[in-house]
VMD Tcl script that draws the C-alpha trace (Angstrom):
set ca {
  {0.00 0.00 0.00}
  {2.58 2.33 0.93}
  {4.72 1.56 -2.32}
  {1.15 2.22 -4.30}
  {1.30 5.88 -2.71}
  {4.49 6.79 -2.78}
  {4.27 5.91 -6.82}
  {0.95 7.81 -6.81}
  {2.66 10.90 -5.24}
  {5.56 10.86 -7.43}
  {3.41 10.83 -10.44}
  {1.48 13.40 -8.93}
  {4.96 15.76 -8.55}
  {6.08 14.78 -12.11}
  {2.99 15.62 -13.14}
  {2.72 19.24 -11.63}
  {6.62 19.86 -12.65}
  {5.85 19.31 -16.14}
  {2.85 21.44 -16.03}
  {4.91 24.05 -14.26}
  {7.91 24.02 -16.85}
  {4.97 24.18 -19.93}
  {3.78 26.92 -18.19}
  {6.52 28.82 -18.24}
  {7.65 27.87 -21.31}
  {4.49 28.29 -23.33}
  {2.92 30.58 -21.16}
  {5.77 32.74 -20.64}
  {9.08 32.70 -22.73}
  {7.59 32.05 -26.08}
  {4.99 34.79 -26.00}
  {7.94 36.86 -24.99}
  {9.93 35.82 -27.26}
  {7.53 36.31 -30.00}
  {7.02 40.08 -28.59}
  {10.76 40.79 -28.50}
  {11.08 39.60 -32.28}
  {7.81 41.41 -33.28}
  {9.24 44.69 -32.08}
  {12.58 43.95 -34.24}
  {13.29 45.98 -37.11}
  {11.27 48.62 -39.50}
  {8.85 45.85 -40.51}
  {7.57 45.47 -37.08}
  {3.82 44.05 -35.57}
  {2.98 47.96 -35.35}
  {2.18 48.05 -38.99}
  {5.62 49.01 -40.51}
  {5.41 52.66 -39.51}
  {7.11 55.47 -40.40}
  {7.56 58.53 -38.43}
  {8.84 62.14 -38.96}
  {11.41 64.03 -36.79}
  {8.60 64.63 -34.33}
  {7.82 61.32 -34.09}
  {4.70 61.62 -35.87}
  {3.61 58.73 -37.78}
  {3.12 59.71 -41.76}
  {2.64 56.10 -43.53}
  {4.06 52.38 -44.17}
  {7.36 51.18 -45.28}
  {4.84 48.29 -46.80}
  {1.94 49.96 -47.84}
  {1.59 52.65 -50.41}
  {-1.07 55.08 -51.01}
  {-1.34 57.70 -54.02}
  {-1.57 61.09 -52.10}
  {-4.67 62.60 -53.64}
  {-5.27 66.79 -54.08}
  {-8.57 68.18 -54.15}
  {-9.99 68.91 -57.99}
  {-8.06 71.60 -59.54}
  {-5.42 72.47 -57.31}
  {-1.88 72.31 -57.71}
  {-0.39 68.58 -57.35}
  {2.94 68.99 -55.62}
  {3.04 64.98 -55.04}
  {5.15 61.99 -56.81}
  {2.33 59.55 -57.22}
  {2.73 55.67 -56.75}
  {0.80 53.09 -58.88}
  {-3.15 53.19 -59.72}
  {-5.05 51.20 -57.28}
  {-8.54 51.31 -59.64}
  {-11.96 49.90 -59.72}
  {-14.94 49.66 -62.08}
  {-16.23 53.06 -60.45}
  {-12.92 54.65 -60.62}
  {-9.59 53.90 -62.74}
  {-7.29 55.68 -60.59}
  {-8.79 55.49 -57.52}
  {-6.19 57.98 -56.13}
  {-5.48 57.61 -52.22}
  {-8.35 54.93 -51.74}
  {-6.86 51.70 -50.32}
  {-10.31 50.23 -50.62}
  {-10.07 49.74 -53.96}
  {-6.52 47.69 -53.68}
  {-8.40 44.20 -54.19}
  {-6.93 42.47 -57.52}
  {-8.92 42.69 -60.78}
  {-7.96 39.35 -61.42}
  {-8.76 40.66 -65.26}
  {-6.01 39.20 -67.93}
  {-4.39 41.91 -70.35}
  {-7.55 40.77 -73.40}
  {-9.99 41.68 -71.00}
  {-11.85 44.64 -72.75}
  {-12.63 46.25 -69.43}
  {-8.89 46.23 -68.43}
  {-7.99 48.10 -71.51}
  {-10.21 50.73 -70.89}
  {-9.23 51.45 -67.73}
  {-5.98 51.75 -69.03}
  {-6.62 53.56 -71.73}
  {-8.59 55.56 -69.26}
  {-5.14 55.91 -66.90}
  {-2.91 56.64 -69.70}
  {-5.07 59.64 -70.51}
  {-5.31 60.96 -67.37}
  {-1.69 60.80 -66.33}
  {-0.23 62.29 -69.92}
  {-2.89 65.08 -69.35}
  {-1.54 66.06 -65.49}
  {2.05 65.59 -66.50}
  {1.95 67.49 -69.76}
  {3.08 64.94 -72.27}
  {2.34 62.67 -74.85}
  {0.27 59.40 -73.66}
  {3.04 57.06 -75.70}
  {5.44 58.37 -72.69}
  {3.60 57.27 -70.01}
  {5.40 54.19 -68.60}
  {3.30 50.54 -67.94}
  {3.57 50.55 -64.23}
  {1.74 54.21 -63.95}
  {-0.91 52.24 -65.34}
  {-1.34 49.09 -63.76}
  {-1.71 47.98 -60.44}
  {0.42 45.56 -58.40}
  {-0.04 42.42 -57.34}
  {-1.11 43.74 -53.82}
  {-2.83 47.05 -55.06}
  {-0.41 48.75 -52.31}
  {2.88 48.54 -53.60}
  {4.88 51.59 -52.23}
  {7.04 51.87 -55.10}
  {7.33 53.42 -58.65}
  {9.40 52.37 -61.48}
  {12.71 55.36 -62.09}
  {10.78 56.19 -65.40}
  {7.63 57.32 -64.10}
  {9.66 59.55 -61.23}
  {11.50 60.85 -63.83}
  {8.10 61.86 -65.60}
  {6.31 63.57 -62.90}
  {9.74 65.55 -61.76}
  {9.15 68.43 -64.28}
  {5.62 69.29 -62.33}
  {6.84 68.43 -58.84}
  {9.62 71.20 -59.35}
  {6.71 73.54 -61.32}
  {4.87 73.54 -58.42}
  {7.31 73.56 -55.48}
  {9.33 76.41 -56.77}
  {12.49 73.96 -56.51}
  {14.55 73.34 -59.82}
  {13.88 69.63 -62.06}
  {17.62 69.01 -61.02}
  {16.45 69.75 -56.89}
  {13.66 67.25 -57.60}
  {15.77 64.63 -59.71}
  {18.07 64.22 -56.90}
  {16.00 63.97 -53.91}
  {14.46 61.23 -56.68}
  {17.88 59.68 -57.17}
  {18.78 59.65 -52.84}
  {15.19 57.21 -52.57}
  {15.82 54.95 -55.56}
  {16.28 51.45 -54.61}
  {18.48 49.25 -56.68}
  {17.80 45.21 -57.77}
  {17.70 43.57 -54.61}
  {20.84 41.95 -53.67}
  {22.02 42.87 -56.84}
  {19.96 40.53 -59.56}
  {16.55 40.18 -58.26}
  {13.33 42.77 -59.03}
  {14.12 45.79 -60.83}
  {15.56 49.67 -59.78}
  {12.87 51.30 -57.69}
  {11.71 54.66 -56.09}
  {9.85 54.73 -52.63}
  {7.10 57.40 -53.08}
  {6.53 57.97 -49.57}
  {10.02 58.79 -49.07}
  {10.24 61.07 -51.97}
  {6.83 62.97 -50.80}
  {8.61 63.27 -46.88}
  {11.85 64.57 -48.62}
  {10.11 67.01 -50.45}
  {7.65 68.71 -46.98}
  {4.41 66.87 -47.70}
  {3.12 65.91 -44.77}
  {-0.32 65.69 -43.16}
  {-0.50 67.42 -39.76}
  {0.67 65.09 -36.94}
  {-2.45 64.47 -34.21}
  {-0.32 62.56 -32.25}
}
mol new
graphics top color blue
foreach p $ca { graphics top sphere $p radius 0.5 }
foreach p [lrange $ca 0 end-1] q [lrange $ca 1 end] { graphics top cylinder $p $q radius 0.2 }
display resetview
């Protein structure tokens, strides 16, 4: 009898160690752990934030949105990719409208809208719709993508510097310091962060923070 409870009690103890250890383990270090690594780098749980001097928070290192001006004022802006929808080609500054087309280039309603794009863009940069380059026109896989191709930077610098008062070369450079070349050398293609271009050049919205 006494062997049956001392083997009952040490099961018992085993038992509650074990517990104790998962506890701690599960319960404790990994969450923590999973915290600590959330927290490291730009690409963090907080949504890939970035912040001005003041610590303001002005957009996504992930997520890009095409500032928008109201109708008929001056357009200071470099503008990322289309987002577009049925209602709206453009779309400008609605991440709503990111969702795929899933619409293949024969698709009749795909070539209007960017027809429809092409038009619009040649007409607010001042020049022929031939120079307008493919990715001003089409979305990205995610509908967000935060970059721009150096071609159609290049085409919206001579407005940028028109209506900031700073000179095309100004504007080209500040272009040139946020340009992104092929990752690790080979992969993707030469790219310009629009956000960081827009930050470089004063536009900000007012921080409520």
């Amino acid at each position: 009898m006494n062997t049956l409870v001392s083997g009952f009690v040490r099961q018992c103890v085993a038992a509650a160690g074990i517990l104790l250890a998962l506890t701690l383990l599960l319960g404790v270090v990994y969450p923590a752990a999973v915290w600590v690594v959330s927290r490291v780098g730009s690409n963090s749980a907080d949504g890939s934030q970035v912040t001005d001097s003041a610590g303001c928070p002005v957009g996504s290192t992930l997520i890009g949105i095409d500032p928008k001006v109201p109708a008929g004022a001056p357009d200071p802006n470099l503008h990322a990719r289309v987002l577009g929808s049925s209602d709206d080609p453009m779309a400008a500054g609605d991440p709503a409208a990111s969702a795929a087309s899933n619409k293949g280039p024969n698709n009749e309603d795909l070539k209007a809208w960017i027809e429809a794009r092409r038009t619009e863009i040649a007409q607010r940069e001042g020049v022929a719709p031939a120079a307008v380059p493919a990715d001003a026109v089409t979305g990205s896989g995610s509908g967000l993508d935060p970059h721009i191709s150096p071609e159609y930077a290049r085409l919206q610098v001579p407005r940028i510097a028109r209506v900031t008062g700073k000179s095309p070369a100004q504007v080209q450079q500040i272009v040139d310091d946020h340009t992104e070349g092929r990752t690790i050398g080979f992969l993707g293609q030469a790219r310009v962060n629009v956000l960081e271009v827009n930050l470089a050049l004063g536009h900000r919205a007012p921080c409520s923070a």
